[in-house]
C-alpha positions in Angstrom: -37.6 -36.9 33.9 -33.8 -37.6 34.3 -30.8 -38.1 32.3 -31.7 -42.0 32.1 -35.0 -40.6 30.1 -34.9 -41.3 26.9 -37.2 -38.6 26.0 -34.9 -36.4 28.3 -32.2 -35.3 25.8 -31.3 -32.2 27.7 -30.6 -33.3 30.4 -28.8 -36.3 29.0 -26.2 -34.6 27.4 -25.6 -32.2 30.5 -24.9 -35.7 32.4 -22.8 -36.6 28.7 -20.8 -33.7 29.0 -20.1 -34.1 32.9 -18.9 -37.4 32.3 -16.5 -37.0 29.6 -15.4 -34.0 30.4 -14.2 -36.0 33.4 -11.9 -38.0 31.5 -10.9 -35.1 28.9 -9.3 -33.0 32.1 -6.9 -36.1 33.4 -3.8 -37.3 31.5 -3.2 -40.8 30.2 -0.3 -40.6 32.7 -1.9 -40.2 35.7 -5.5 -42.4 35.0 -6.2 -44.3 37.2 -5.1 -42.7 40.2 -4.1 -45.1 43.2 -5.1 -43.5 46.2 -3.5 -44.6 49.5 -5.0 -46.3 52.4 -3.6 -47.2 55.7 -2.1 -50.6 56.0 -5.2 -51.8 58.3 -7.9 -50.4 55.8 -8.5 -46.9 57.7 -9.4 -44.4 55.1 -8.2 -40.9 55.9 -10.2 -37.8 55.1 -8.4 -36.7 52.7 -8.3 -39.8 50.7 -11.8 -40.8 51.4 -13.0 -37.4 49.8 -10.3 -38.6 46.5 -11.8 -42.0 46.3 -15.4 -40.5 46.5 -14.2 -38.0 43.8 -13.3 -40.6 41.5 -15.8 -43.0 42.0 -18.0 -39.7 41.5 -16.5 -39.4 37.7 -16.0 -43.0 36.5 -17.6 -45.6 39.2 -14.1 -47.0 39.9 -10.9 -46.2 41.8 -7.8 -47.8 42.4 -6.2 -47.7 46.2 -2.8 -49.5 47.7 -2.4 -49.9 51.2 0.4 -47.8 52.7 2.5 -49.7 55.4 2.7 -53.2 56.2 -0.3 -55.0 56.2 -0.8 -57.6 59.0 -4.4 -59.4 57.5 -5.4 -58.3 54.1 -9.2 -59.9 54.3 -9.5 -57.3 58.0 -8.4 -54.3 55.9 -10.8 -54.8 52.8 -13.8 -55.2 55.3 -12.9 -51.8 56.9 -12.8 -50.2 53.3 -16.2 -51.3 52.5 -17.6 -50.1 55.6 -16.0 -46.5 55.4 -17.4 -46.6 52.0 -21.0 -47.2 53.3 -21.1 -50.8 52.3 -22.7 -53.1 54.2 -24.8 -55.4 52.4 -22.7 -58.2 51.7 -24.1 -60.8 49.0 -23.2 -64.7 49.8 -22.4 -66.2 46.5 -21.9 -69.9 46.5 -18.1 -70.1 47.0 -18.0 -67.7 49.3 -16.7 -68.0 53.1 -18.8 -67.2 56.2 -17.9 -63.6 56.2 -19.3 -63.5 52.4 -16.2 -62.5 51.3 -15.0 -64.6 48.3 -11.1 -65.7 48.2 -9.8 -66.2 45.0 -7.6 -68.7 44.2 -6.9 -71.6 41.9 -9.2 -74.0 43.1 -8.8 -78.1 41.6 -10.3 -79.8 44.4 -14.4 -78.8 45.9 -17.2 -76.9 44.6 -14.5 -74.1 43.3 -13.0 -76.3 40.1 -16.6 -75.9 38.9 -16.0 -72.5 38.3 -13.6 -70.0 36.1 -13.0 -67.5 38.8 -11.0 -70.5 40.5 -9.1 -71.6 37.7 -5.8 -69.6 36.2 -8.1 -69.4 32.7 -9.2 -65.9 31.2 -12.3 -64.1 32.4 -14.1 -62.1 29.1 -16.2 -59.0 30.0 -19.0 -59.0 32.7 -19.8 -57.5 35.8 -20.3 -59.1 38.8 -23.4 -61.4 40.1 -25.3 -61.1 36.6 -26.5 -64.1 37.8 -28.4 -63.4 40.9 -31.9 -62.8 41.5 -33.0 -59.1 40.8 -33.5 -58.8 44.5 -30.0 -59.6 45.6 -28.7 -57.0 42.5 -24.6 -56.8 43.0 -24.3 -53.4 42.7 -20.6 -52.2 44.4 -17.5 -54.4 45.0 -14.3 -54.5 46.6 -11.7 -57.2 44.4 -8.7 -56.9 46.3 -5.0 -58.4 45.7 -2.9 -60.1 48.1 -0.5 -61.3 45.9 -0.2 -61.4 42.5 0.3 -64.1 39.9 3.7 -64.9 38.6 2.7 -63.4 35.5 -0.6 -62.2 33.9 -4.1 -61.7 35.5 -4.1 -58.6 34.2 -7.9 -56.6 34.9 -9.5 -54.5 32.2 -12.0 -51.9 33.7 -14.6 -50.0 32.2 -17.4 -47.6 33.9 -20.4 -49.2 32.1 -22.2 -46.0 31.7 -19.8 -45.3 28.8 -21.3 -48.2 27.1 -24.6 -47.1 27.7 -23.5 -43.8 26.4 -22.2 -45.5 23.5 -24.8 -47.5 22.8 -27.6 -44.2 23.3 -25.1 -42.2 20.9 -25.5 -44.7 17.8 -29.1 -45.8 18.4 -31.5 -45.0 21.4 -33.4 -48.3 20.7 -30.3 -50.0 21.9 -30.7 -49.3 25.0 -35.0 -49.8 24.8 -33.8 -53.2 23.5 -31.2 -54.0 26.5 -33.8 -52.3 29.1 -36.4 -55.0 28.4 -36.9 -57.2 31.6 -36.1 -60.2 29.9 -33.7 -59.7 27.5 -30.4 -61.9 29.3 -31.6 -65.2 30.3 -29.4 -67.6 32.5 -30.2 -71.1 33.1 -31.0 -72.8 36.6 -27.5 -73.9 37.8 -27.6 -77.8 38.7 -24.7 -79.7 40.8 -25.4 -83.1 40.6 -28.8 -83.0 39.7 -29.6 -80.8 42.7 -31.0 -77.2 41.6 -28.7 -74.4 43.2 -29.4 -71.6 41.9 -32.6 -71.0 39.9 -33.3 -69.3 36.3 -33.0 -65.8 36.4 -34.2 -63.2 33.8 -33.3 -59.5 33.7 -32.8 -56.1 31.6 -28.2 -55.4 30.8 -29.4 -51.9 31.7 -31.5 -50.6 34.3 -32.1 -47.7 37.0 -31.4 -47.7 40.5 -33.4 -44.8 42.6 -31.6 -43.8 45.6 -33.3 -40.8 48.2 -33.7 -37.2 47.2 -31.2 -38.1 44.1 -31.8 -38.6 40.5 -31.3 -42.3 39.5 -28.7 -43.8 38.8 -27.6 -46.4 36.0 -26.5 -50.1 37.1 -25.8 -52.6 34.6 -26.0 -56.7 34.6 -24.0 -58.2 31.7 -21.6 -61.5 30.6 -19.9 -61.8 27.2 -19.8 -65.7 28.2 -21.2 -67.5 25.3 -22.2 -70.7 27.6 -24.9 -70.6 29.3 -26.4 -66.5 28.5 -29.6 -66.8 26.5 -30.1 -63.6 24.8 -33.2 -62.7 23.1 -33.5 -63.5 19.9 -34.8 -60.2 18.0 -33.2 -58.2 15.6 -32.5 -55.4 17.3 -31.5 -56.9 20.5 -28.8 -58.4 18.3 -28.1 -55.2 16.1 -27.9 -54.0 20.0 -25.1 -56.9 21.1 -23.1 -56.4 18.3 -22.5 -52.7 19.0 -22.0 -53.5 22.5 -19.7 -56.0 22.0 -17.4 -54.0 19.3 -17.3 -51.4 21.8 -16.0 -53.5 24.8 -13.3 -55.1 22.7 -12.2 -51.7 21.6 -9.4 -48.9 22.8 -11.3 -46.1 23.7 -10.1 -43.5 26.3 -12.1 -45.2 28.8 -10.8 -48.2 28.9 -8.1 -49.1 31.5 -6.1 -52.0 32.1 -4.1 -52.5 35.2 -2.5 -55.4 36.5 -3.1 -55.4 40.9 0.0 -55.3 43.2 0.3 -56.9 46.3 -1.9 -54.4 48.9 -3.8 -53.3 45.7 -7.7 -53.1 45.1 -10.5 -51.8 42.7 -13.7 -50.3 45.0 -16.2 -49.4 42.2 -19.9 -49.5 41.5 -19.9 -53.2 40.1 -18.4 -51.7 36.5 -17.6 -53.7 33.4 -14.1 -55.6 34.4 -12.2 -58.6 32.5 -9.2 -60.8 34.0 -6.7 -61.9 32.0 -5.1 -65.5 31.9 -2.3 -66.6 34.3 0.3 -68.6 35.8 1.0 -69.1 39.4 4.4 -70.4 41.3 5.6 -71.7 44.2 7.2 -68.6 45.5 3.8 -66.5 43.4 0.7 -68.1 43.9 -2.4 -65.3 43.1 -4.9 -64.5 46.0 -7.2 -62.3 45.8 -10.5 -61.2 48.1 -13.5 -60.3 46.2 -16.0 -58.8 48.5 -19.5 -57.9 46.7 -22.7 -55.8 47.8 -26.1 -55.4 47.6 -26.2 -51.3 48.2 -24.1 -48.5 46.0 -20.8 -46.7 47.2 -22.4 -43.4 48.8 -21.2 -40.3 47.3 
């Protein structure tokens, strides 16, 4: 039994209270905190034990590093190995390293796909897409420099939607649990399969050693090419979901990343706004994603 058990009420709502008790003690004026890092990605005791804090509470924290910072892609590796991540997933745009830079992209493979183009990004967490063996379940998104204006991030800790969702009607969540519930097509480039269909549960648990599970979540509010199943409740279950994420509850947080800026987090719900790039501000980011959680 656990507080993922639906039959487990108790101890759900000790986990309830726990987590939004988190939120009630911080002030709007201070959430997110942005915890500092050394310029070359060396996390210091004191602000390793924050970031572990936070992520502890809400499966996100913000950092900036401190200093000047000689190669931004060196320091991100560093922060996801202090952070025990070492699993790195290879996505198709991805460089040798398998870390993703993100930029606007009109020439290659890249064009093909939003994340490379200036356009706005809806809800989703990361690598919904993959296979269930190759689950995305932390990530490291990481600004070099900014836009010339927007690409603003919304972040939310998904297990406030699944909160939500178990709040208004249990069944929700037996209906987004089911193995087969999001569907997403093969993915073809010029009639050559890349990538091939993929089925799996929004919600679902992750054991880790001597610890109670944990919740991890796979999810895209795309309407192209997400084939939902096609039931009542599963839909009664979407709706709520989706009213919820487009909504201004006091867990939702929107922050715009400054140069030497990045999100570490448990691969949480997260949007990107729409924006425009010059020539003295053209947006780079480095998205680094992995296969294991941030250790606590």
């Amino acid at each position: 039994m656990s507080h993922l058990d639906l039959q487990d009420n108790k101890a759900y709502q000790l986990w309830v209270d726990r987590k939004q008790d988190a939120y009630e003690k911080r002030s709007k004026n201070d959430f997110p905190l942005i915890i500092d890092i050394n310029a070359n990605g060396e996390i210091s005791e004191q602000s390793l034990s924050v970031l572990k804090d936070h992520i502890n509470s809400y499966n996100f924290a913000l950092y900036q590093l401190v200093g000047d910072v000689v190669d931004h892609l060196a320091s991100v590796k560093q922060i996801g190995l202090q952070m025990g991540l070492k699993e790195l997933d290879k996505n198709l745009c991805a460089r040798e390293d398998r870390v993703t830079k993100l930029m606007v992209t009109e020439h290659g493979r890249g064009n093909l796909y939003i994340p490379y183009s200036n356009k706005a990004i809806g809800w989703h967490t990361d690598g919904y897409y993959n296979p269930m063996h190759q689950r995305v379940l932390a990530m490291v998104l990481h600004c070099e420099q900014p836009a010339e204006q927007g690409g603003v991030n919304d972040l939310l800790d998904h297990d406030m939607a699944y909160i939500h969702l178990r709040n208004e009607n249990p069944d929700f969540i037996r209906a987004l649990s089911k193995l087969e519930v999001m569907r997403i097509p093969k993915n073809i480039e010029n009639g050559v399969e890349i990538r091939p269909q993929t089925c799996s549960a929004v919600f679902m648990q992750e054991n880790e050693s001597d610890q109670d599970p944990v919740l991890a979540m796979r999810f895209s509010k795309r309407k192209r090419n997400i084939i939902w199943s096609d039931d009542s409740l599963t839909k009664e279950a979407l709706a709520s979901l989706f009213e919820f994420l487009d909504s201004n509850s006091p867990y939702h947080v929107s922050y715009r990343l400054n140069s030497g800026e990045g999100v570490i987090c448990n691969n949480i719900l997260h949007t990107r706004s729409a924006f425009t790039d010059s020539a003295q501000n053209t947006r780079v980011y480095y998205r680094a994603r992995y296969y294991n959680r941030i250790k606590i």
